[in-house]
N, C-alpha and C positions, 0 to 999 in steps of 0.2 A: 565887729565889736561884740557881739551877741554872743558867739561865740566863743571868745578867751572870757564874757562873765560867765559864762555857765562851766567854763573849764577850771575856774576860781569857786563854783559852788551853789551858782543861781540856777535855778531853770529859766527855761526857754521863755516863759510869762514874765517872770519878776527882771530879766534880763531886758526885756523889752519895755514892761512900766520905769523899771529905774532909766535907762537912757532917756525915753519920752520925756520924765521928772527931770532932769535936770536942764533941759532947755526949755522947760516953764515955770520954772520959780515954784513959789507957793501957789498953789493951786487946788481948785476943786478937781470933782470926779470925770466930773462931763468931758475936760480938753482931757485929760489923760487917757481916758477910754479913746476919745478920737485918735489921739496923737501915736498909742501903744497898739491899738488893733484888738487889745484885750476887751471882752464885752463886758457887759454892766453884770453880767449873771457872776462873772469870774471876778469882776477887780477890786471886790472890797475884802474878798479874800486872798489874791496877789498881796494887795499891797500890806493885808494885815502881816502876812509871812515877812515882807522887807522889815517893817517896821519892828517885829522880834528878832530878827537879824541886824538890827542898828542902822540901817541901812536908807530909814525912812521916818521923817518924822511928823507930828502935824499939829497944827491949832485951833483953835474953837475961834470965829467971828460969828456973832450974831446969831450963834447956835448953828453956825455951817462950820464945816471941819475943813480947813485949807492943809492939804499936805504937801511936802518935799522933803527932796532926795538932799542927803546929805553930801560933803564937798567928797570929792573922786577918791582925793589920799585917807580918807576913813573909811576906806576899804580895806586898809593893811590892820586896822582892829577889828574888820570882819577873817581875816585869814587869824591873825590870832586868836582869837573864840575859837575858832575851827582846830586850831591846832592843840589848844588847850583842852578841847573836847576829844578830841581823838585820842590825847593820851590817859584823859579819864577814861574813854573807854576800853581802851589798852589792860589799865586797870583792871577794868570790872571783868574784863573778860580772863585775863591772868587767872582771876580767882571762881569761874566758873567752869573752866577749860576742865580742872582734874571732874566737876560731875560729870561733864559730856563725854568723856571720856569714858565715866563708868556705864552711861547706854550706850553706848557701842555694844555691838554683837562681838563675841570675839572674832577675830580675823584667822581665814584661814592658814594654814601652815604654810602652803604656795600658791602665789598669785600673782598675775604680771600686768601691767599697764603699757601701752602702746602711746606713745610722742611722738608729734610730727610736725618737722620748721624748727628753726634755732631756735624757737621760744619757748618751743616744747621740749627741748633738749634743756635748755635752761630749770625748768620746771622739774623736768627728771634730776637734775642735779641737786635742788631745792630737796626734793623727796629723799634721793638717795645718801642725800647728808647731813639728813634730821633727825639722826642717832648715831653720827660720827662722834667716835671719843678723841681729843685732841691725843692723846700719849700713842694714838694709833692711826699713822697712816694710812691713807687710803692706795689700793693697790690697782695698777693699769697694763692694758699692753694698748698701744698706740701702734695702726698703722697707718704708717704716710704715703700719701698719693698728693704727686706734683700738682695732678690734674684740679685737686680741691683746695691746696694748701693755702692759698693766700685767706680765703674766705674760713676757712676752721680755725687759722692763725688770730686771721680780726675777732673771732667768736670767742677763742678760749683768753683770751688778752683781756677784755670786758669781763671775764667771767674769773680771771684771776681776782678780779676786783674785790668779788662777794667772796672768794677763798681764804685771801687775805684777814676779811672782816672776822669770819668765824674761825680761822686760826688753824684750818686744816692746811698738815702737809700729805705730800703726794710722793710714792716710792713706784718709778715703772720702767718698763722695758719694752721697748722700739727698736723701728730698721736705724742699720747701718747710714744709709742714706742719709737718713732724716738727722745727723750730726751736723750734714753741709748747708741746711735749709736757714735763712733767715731767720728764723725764730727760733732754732740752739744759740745762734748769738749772743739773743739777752734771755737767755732763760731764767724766770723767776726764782730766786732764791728759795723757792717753799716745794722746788722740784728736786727730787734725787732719782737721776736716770741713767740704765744701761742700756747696749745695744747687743742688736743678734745679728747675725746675717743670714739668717733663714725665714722662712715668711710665718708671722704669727696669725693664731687663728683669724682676730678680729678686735676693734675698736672695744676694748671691754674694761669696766672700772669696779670694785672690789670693792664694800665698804660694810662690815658685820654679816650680817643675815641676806643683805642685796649685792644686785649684781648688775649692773647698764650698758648696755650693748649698744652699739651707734653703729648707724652706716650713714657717712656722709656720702651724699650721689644728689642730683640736681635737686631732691624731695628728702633734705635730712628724715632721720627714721630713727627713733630709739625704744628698747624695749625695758622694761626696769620689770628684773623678776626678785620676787620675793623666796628665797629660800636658803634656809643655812645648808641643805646638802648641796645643793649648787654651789654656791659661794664656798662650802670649803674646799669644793673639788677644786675652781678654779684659784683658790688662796695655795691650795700643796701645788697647782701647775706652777703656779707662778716665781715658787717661794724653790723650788727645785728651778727653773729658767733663770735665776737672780744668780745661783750660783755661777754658773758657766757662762753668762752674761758677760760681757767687759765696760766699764767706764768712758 
């Protein structure tokens, strides 16, 4: 249980005084501190955090402060605060982004970053389409291998997802093969694809100034380089292979 509260927003202390708190009623410090493991040096400070969290509350008897946890379902007004803070911060940060922006050193001309594991592929795809213009395709060669397809298939399927959201479509060219694979079946509507039957370079995706190189093999691997002379090289390969490409 400790666990899913701190996966909600608590830490590991306030996680432990709030469960203790609610199988003692109102109570002083002394069973809390027993009951939660937290020491006397830490828990007047624990619980002051629940307590600006909504999460805790307490009374004066006799000039002693009896505190408790509030009922469980007054947790989903501790997620709303959260959520409603998050998007004030969203705010604040919208309108701070263009100064940080201007300390930045400028960036070099060419630069590459190294990804590794689908989640790092995912990440390069984050990057390499954070100055995609929607009237502008992103441009692909895809090569297919049997031996990984089911697993790149489940990858780019979840990752249609976030495609979707931002409204990028996709113009590329693939093996022959790869027509007969379960996933040209239902191919995504936001895909426009032709085939070759000669072997292309490599996994490579086009998007302005970048360029993202994947080799799927047991240890996914991607490379995202920064450079408009790269990228127009392989935009004229590409855009010359489209011709003589077929549907």
């Amino acid at each position: 249980m400790i666990e899913e509260l701190k996966e909600l927003g608590l830490t590991g202390g306030e996680a432990k005084v709030y469960l203790a708190m609610l199988g003692l009623g109102s109570t002083t410090v002394g069973p809390i501190v027993k009951k939660s493991g937290i020491s006397y040096s830490k828990i007047y400070e624990v619980l002051q955090r629940l307590i600006n969290k909504g999460l805790v509350g307490f009374i004066i008897k006799e000039k002693t402060k009896y505190f408790q946890a509030v009922e469980p379902r007054r947790l989903y007004e501790f997620l709303e605060k959260q959520e409603a803070q998050l998007e004030e911060n969203k705010e604040k940060l919208n309108k701070i982004i263009p100064r940080l922006e201007q300390l930045k050193e400028p960036a070099e001309r060419e630069e590459a970053s190294i990804f590794i594991g689908f989640k790092g592929i995912r990440t390069a795809y984050e990057v390499l389409l954070a100055n995609a213009k929607k009237s502008e395709p992103v441009l692909f060669f895809y090569v297919y291998s049997k031996e990984y397809a089911e697993e790149v298939d489940n990858f780019y399927r979840k990752l249609f997802v976030y495609f979707k959201k931002i409204n990028i479509k996709f113009k590329g060219i693939t093996l022959e093969d790869f027509k007969k694979s379960h996933f040209m079946k239902n191919i995504p509507d936001l895909i426009e694809a032709r085939f070759v039957k000669f072997p292309l370079p490599s996994n490579v995706d086009i998007c302005q100034d970048r360029v993202l190189q994947i080799a799927f093999d047991k240890k996914p691997i991607a490379v995202l380089i920064h450079s408009q002379e790269i990228a127009d090289n392989y935009r004229l390969y590409f855009n010359n292979l489209w011709r003589i490409a077929k549907p």
